[in-house]
TIVO-2410 file (N, C-alpha, C; in nm, 3 decimals):
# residues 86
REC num residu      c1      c2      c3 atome chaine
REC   1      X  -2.365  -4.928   2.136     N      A
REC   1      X  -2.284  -4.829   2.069    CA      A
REC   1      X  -2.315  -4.692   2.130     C      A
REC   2      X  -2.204  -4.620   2.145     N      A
REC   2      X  -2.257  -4.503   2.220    CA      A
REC   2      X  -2.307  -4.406   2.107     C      A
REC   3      X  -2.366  -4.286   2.179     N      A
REC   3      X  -2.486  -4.185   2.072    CA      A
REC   3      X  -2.372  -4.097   2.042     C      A
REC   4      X  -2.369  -4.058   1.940     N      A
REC   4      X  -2.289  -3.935   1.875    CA      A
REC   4      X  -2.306  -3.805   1.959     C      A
REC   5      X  -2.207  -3.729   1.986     N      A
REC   5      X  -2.227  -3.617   2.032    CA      A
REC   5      X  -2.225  -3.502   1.930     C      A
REC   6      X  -2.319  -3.417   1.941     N      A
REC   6      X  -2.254  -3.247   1.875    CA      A
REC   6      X  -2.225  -3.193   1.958     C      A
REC   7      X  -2.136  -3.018   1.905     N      A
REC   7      X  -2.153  -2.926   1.924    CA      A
REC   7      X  -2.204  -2.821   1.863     C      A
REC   8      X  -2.267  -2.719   1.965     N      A
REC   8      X  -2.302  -2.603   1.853    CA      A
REC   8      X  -2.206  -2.494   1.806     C      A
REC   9      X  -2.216  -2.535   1.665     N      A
REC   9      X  -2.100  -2.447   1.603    CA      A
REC   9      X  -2.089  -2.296   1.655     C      A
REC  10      X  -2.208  -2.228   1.699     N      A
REC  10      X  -2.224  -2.035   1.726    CA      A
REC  10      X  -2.181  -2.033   1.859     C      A
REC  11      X  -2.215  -2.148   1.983     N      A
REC  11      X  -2.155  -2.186   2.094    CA      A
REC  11      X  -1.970  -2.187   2.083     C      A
REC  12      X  -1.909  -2.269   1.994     N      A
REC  12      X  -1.771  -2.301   1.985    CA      A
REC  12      X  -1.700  -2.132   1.959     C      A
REC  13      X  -1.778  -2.094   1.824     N      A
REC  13      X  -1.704  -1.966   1.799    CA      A
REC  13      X  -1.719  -1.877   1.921     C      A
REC  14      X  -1.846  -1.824   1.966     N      A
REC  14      X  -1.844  -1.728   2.093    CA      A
REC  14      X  -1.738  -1.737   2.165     C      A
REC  15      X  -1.695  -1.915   2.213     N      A
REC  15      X  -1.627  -1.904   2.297    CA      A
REC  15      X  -1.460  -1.923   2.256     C      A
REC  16      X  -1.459  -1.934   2.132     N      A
REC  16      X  -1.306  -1.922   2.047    CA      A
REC  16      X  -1.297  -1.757   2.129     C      A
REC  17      X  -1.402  -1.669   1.975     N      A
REC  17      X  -1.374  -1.532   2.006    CA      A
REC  17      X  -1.326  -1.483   2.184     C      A
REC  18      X  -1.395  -1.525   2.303     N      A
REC  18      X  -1.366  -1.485   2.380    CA      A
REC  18      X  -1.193  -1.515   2.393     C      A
REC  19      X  -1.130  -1.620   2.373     N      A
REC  19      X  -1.021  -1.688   2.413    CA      A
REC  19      X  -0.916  -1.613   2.323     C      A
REC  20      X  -0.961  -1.595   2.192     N      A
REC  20      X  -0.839  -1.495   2.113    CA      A
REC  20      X  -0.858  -1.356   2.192     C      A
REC  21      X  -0.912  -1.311   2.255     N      A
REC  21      X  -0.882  -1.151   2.337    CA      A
REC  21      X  -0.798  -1.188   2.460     C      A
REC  22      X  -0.813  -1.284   2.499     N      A
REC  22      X  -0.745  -1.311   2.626    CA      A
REC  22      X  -0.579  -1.304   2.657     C      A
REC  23      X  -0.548  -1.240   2.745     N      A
REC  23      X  -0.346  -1.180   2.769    CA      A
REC  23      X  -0.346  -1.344   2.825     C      A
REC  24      X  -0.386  -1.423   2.856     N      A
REC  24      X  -0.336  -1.546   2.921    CA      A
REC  24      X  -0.261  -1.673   2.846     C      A
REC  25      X  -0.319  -1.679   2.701     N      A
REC  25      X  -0.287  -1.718   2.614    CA      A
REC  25      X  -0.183  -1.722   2.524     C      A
REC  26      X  -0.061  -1.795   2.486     N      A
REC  26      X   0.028  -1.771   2.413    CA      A
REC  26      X  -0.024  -1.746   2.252     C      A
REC  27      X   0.059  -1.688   2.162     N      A
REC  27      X   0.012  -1.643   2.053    CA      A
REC  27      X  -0.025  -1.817   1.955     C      A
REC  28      X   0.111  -1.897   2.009     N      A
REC  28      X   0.081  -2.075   1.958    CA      A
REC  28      X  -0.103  -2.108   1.977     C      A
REC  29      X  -0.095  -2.113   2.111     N      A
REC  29      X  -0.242  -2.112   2.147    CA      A
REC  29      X  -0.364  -2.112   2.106     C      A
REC  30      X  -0.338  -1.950   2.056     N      A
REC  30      X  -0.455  -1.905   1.985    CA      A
REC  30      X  -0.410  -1.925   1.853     C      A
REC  31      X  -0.305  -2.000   1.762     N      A
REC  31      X  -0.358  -2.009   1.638    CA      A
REC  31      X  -0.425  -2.155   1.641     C      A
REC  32      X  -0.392  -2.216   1.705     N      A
REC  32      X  -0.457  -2.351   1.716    CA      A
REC  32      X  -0.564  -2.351   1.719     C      A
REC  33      X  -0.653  -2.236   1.844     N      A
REC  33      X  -0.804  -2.220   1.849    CA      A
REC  33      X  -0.832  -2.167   1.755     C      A
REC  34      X  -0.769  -2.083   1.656     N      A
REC  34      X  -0.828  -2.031   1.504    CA      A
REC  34      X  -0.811  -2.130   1.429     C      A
REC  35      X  -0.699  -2.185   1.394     N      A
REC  35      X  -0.700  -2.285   1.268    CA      A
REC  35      X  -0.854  -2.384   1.317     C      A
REC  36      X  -0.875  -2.442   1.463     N      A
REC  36      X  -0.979  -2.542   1.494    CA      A
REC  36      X  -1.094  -2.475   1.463     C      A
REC  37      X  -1.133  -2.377   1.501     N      A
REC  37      X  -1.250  -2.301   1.452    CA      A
REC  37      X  -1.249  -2.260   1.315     C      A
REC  38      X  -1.140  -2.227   1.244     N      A
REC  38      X  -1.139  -2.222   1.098    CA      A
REC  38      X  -1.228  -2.356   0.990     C      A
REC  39      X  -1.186  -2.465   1.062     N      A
REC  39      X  -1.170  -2.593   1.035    CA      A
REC  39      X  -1.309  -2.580   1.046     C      A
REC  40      X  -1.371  -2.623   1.145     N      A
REC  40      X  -1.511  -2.649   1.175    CA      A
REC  40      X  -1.622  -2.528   1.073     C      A
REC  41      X  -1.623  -2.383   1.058     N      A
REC  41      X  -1.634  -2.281   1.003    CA      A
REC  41      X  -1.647  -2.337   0.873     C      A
REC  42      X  -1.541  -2.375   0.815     N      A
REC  42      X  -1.530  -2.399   0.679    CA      A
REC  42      X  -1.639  -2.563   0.681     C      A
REC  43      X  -1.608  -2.646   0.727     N      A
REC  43      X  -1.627  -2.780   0.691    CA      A
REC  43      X  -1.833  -2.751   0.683     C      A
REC  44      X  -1.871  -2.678   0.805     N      A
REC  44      X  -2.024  -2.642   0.850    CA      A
REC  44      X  -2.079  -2.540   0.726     C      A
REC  45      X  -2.012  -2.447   0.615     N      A
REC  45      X  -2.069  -2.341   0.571    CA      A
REC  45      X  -2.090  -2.245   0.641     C      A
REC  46      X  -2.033  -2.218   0.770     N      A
REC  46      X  -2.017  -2.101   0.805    CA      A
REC  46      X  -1.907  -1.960   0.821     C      A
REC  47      X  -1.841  -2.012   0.736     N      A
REC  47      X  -1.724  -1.942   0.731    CA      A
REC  47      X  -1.774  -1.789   0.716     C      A
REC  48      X  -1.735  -1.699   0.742     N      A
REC  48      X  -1.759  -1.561   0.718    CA      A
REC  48      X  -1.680  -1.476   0.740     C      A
REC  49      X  -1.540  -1.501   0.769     N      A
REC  49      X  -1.434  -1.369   0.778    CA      A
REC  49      X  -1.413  -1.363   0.898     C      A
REC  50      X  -1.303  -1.291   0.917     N      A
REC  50      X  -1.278  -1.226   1.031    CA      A
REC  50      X  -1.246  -1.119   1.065     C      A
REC  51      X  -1.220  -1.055   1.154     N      A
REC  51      X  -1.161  -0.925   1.153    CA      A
REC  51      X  -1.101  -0.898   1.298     C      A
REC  52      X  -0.974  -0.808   1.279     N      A
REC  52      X  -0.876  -0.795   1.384    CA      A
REC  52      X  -0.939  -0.670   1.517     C      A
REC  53      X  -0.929  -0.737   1.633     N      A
REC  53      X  -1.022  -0.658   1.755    CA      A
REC  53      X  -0.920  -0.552   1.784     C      A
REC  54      X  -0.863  -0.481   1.726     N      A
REC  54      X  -0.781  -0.386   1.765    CA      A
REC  54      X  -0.710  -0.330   1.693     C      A
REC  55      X  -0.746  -0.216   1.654     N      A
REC  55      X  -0.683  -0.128   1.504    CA      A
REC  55      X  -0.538  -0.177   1.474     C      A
REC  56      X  -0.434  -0.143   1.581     N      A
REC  56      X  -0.329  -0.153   1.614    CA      A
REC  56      X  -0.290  -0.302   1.540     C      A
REC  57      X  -0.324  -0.423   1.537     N      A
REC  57      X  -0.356  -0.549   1.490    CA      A
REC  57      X  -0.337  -0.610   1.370     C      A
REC  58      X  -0.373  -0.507   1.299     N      A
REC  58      X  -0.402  -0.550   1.151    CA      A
REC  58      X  -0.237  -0.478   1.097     C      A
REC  59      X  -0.163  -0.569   1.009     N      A
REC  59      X  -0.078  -0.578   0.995    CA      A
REC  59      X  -0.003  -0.450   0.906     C      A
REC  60      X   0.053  -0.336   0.946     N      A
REC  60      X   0.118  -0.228   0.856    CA      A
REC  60      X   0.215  -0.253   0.774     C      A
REC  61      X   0.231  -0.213   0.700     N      A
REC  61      X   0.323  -0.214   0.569    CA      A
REC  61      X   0.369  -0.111   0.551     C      A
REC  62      X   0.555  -0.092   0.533     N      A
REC  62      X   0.605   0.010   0.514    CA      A
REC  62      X   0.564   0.097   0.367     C      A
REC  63      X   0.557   0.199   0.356     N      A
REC  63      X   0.543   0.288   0.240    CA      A
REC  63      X   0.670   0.214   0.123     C      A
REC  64      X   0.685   0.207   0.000     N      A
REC  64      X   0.777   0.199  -0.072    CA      A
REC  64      X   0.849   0.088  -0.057     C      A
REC  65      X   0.770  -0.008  -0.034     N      A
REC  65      X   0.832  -0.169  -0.052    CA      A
REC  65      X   0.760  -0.297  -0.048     C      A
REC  66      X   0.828  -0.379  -0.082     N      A
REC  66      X   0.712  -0.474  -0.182    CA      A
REC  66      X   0.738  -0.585  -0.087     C      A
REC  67      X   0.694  -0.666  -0.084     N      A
REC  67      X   0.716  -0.848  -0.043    CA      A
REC  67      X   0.767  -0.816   0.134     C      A
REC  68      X   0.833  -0.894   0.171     N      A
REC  68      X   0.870  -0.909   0.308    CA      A
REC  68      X   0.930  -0.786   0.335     C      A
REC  69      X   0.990  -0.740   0.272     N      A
REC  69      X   1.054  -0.609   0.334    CA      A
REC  69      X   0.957  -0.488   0.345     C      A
REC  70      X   0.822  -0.501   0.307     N      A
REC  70      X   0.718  -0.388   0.348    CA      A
REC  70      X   0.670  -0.447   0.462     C      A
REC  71      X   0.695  -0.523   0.549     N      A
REC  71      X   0.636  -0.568   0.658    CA      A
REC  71      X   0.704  -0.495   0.800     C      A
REC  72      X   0.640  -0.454   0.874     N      A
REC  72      X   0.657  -0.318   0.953    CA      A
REC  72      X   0.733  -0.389   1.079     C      A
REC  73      X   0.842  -0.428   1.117     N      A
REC  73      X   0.934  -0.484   1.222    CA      A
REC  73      X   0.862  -0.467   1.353     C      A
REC  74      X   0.762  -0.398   1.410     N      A
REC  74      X   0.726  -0.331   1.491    CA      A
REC  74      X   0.565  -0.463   1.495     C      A
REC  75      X   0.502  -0.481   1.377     N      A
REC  75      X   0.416  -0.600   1.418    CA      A
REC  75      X   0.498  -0.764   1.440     C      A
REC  76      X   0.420  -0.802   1.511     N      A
REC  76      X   0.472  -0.976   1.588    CA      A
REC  76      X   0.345  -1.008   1.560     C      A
REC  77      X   0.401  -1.172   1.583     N      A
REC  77      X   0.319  -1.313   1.554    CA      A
REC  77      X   0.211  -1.269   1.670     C      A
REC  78      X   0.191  -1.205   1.796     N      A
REC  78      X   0.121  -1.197   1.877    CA      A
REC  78      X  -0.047  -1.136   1.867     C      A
REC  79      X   0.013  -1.007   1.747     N      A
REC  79      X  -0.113  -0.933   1.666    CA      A
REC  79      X  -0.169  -1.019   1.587     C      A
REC  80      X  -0.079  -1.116   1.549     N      A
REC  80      X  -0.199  -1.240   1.435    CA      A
REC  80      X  -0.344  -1.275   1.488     C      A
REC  81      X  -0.325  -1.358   1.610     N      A
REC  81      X  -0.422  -1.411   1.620    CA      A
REC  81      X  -0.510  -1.367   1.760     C      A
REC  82      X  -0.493  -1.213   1.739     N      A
REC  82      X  -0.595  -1.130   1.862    CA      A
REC  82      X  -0.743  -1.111   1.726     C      A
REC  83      X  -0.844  -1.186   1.700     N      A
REC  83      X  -0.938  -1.182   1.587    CA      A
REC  83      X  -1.059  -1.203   1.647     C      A
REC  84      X  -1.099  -1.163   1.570     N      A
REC  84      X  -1.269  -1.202   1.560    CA      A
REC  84      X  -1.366  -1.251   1.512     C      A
REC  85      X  -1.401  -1.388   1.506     N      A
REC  85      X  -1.416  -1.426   1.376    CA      A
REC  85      X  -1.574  -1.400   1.375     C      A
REC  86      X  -1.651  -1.385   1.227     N      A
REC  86      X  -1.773  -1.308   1.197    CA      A
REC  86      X  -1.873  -1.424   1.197     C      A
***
């Protein structure tokens, strides 16, 4: 029977985090490498947040409106998953 393999979970994220900064990557891409690292994060007890590598990133909301229509036309699916996870 073959031996079980690991990985190291602080190894996987380092190298998530590097891959969500990367222009090479489609935005599909990188949610896949977040949801997979989400996954692992959560399942290990290491979950700890994340946070967006670029002010610009984090999602604006128009002044004076509620639900979908405070959502600023000017952010894309692309700012989602430029992150960092903690």
């Amino acid at each position: 029977m073959p031996r079980r393999k690991t990985l190291n979970v602080q190894d996987f994220k380092d190298w998530v985090n590097k891959q969500l900064v990367s222009a090479w990557l489609t935005p599909m891409h990188k949610r896949g490498l977040s949801d997979s690292l989400e996954h692992v994060l959560q399942a290990t007890g290491n979950y700890k947040g994340f946070g967006y590598v670029y002010a610009d990133d984090v999602r604006p909301c128009l002044p004076d409106e509620t639900g979908a229509a405070a959502i600023n036309p000017a952010w894309t699916i692309a700012h989602e998953y430029r992150r960092m996870y903690y």
